[in-house]
N, C-alpha and C positions, 0 to 999 in steps of 0.2 A: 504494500500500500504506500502511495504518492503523497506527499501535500504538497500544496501552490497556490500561489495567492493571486496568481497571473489565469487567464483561459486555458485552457488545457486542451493543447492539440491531439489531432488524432495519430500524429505522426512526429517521431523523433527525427531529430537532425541527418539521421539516415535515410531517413521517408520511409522509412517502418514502422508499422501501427504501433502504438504503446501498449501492449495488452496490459493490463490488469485493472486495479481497481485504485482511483484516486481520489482524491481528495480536493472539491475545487469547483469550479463551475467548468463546461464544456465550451469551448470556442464552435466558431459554426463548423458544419461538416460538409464536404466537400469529395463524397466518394469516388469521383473520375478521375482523381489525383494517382489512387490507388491501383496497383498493377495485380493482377491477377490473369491468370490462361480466360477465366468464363469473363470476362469485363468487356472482351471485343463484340459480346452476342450482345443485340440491344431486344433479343427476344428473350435473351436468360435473364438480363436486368429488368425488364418490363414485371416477371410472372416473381422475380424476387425482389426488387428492392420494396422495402414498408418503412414507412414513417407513421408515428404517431404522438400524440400528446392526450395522456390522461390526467384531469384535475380530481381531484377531491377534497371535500371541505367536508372536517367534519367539529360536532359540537354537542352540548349537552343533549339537545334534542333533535340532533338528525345529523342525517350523513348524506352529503348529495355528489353526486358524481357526474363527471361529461368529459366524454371520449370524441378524439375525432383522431379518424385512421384514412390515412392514403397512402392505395396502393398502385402498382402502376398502371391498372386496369379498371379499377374500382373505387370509391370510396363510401364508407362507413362514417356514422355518427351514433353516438347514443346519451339517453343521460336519465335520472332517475332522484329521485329524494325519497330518502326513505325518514317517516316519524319515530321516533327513537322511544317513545311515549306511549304509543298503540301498536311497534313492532310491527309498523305495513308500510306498504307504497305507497307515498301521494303521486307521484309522476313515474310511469318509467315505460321509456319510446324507444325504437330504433329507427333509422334512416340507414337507406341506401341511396348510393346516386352514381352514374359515369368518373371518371379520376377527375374530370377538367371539374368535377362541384366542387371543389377541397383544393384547398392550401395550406402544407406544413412544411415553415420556414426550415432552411437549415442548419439554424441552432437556435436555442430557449430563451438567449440571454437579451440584452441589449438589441431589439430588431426584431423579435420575436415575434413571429404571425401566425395563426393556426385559424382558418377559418372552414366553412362546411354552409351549403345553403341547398334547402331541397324545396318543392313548393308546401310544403307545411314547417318547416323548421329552417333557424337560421343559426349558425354557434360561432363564437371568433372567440380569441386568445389572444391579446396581443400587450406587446413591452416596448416602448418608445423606445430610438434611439438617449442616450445618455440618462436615461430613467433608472428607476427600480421597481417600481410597480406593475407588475400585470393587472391586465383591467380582462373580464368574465363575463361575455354578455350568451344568456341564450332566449331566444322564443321559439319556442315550441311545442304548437299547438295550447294545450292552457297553464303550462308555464311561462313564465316570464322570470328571468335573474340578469341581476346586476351585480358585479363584484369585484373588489380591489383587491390584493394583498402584495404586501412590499417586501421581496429578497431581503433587501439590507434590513431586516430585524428578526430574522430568522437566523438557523445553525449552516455552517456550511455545508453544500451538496455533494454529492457526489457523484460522482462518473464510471462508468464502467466500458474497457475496449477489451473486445473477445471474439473470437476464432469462431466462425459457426461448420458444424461438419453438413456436407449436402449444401452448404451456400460459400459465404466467405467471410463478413465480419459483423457484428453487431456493438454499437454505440448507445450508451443511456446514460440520462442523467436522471437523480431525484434529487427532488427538496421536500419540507419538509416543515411544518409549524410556524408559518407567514400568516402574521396577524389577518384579519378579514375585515373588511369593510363595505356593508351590500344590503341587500334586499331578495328576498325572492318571494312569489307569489304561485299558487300553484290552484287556479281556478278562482276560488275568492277567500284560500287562506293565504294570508299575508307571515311570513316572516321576518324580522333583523335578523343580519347573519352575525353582526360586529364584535359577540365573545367567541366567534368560531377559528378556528384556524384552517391552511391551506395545505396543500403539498403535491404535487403532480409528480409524474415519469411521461419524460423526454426520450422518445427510440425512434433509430432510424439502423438503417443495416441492409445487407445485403444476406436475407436470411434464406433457411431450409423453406422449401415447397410446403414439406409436414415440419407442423411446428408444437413443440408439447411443452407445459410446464406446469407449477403450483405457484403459488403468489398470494404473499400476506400483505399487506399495510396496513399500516394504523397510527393515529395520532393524537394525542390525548397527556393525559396525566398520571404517573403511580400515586399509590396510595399513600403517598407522602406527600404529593402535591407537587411533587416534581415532572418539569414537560419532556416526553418523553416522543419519539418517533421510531416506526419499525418498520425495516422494507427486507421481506425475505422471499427467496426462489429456492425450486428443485428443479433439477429436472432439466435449467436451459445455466446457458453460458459458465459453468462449472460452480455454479452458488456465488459467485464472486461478491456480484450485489448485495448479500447479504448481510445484511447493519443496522445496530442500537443508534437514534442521537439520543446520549445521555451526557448530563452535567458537563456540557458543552463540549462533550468528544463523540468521535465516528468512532464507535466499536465493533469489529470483525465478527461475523457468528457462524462457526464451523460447521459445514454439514446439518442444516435444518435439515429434519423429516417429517413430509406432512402425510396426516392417517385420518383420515376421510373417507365415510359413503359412497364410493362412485354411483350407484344408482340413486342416492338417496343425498344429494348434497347439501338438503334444507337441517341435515344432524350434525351436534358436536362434531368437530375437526380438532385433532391435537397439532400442534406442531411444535418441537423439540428436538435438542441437539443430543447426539448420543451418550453423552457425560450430564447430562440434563441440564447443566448449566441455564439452558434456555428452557424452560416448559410453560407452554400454554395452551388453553383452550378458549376456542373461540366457539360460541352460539350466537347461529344466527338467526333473525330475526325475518330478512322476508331477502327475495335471491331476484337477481337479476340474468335473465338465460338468452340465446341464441343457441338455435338446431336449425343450418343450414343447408341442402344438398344444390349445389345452382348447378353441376358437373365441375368449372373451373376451381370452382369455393364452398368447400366442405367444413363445415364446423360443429364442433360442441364446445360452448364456453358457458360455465355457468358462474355467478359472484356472486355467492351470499353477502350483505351486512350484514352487521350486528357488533357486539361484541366481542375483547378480548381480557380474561383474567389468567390469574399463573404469576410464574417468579422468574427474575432473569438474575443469573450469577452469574455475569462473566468476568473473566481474571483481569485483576488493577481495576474494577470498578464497584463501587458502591452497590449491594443487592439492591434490586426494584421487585415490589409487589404491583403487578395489576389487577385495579378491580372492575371491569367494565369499559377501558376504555377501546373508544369507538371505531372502527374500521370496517376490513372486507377481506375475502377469501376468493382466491378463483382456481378455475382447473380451465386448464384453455390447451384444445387437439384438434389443430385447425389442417388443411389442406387449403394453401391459399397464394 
């Protein structure tokens, strides 16, 4: 693991990918740079490259989420608010549209654009030049959100550059507990978001056809009242990603394993690391799914909300207890 207080390329002074996992924000990404045998097909790059930005804001009484995905053929949107209170969905949509409906900038930071527009929904993401604020606008259908939240009063993110087998590389950044400042309305209940906090994942890559993984986040507070954020994987780019923000450091978490339902993903999930250091259980509360067969775009993705409780003991760090706090689970086995 890297730290830098500068953008962080995707490529060293050799013009070789940086693999691993750093510490930092992501400069833009620029994959044509890159040399590879498959980079001369523009029909290999078409059915692989994927970009995406997922946001989520989560808070005492809800967790809301919005995706926008472009790929080089197609593009996806979705987003959902789940009541933290009644354990249901107020909102939860999908969009599909042609690639030309979507735009996802080539990096997060400073210049940032992520927009998606279909004839019933509209979603943008966007970070002014020389800003820190991303601004979160969506309608659609009988949502409506407004939202700010500002990089510079959060923990620093971090990036991840990794090897994919059957494709070539994969780039991500996450953040993670950016204060909120917003509104959302979802028919004629009205919310303030402004005690909520933020935190998205930033990917782009030149990924596998079949793509598989497990995937936690969440962000919130231990039971001490300490802020606390957690982004864990199986299953894709060797766990790398995998990380506490606790008492203002990025802590490494070895080998998560997540034990889960497959037919049943609305039960208990554990996920914990082999020496238990990390154990928790998540219940969730109401699930957000896609089951797609189109022939090009095959999917099962399912993301329970809900809750996360358990204990995390990782080495040099202060124990944390979780009692509830908020996030999401997914299992995502796409053909895409």
């Amino acid at each position: 693991m890297t730290t830098d207080s500068s953008l962080i390329s995707i490529t060293g002074p050799d013009g070789n990918p940086r693999m691993g996992l750093h510490v930092g924000a992501l400069a833009p990404v620029d994959l044509r740079g890159l040399s590879h045998p498959k980079h001369s097909s523009a029909v290999w790059r078409a059915t692989h490259h994927k970009r995406w930005v997922f946001v989520a804001i989560t808070g005492e009484h809800r967790v809301v989420v919005v995706a926008i995905v472009q790929l080089g053929y197609v593009a996806t949107a979705f987003a959902y608010a789940l009541d933290r209170r009644t354990r249901s969905m107020l909102f939860d949509r999908s969009y599909m549209m042609p690639s030309f409906a979507c735009r996802v900038s080539d990096g997060c930071e400073e210049g940032c654009e992520a927009r998606f527009r279909s004839p019933r929904a509209a979603f943008s993401l966007t970070r002014a030049q020389g800003g820190s604020v991303y601004t979160l606008e969506v309608e659609a259908q009988e949502l409506e959100l407004r939202a700010s939240f500002d990089a510079s009063a959060s923990p620093s993110p971090i990036c991840v550059i990794a090897p994919v087998a059957e494709g070539s590389i994969h780039i991500t950044e996450k953040r993670v507990l950016m204060p909120v400042r917003g509104q959302m309305l979802v028919g004629k209940r009205f919310a303030r978001l402004d005690d909520d906090v933020a935190g998205f994942d930033y990917t782009q890559g030149l990924l596998a056809r079949r793509t598989a993984w497990r995937w936690a986040f969440s962000m919130g507070r231990t039971s001490d009242g300490r802020p606390i954020g957690i982004n864990l994987v199986e299953g894709f780019n060797g766990g790398l990603e995998s990380v506490v923000w606790l008492d203002g450091q990025v802590v490494p978490v070895p080998n998560p394993r997540f034990t889960f339902e497959p037919d049943r993903p609305i039960a208990p999930w554990r996920i914990s690391t082999p020496d238990r250091a990390l154990d928790l259980r998540f219940l969730p509360d109401a699930m957000h799914a896609e089951q797609r067969n189109l022939g090009l775009i095959r999917s099962h993705f399912v993301q329970p909300a809900g809750t996360f409780s358990g204990t995390i003991e990782l080495p040099g760090q202060k124990s944390a207890t979780l009692d509830g706090s908020p996030g999401m689970v997914e299992h995502q086995d796409v053909l895409w």
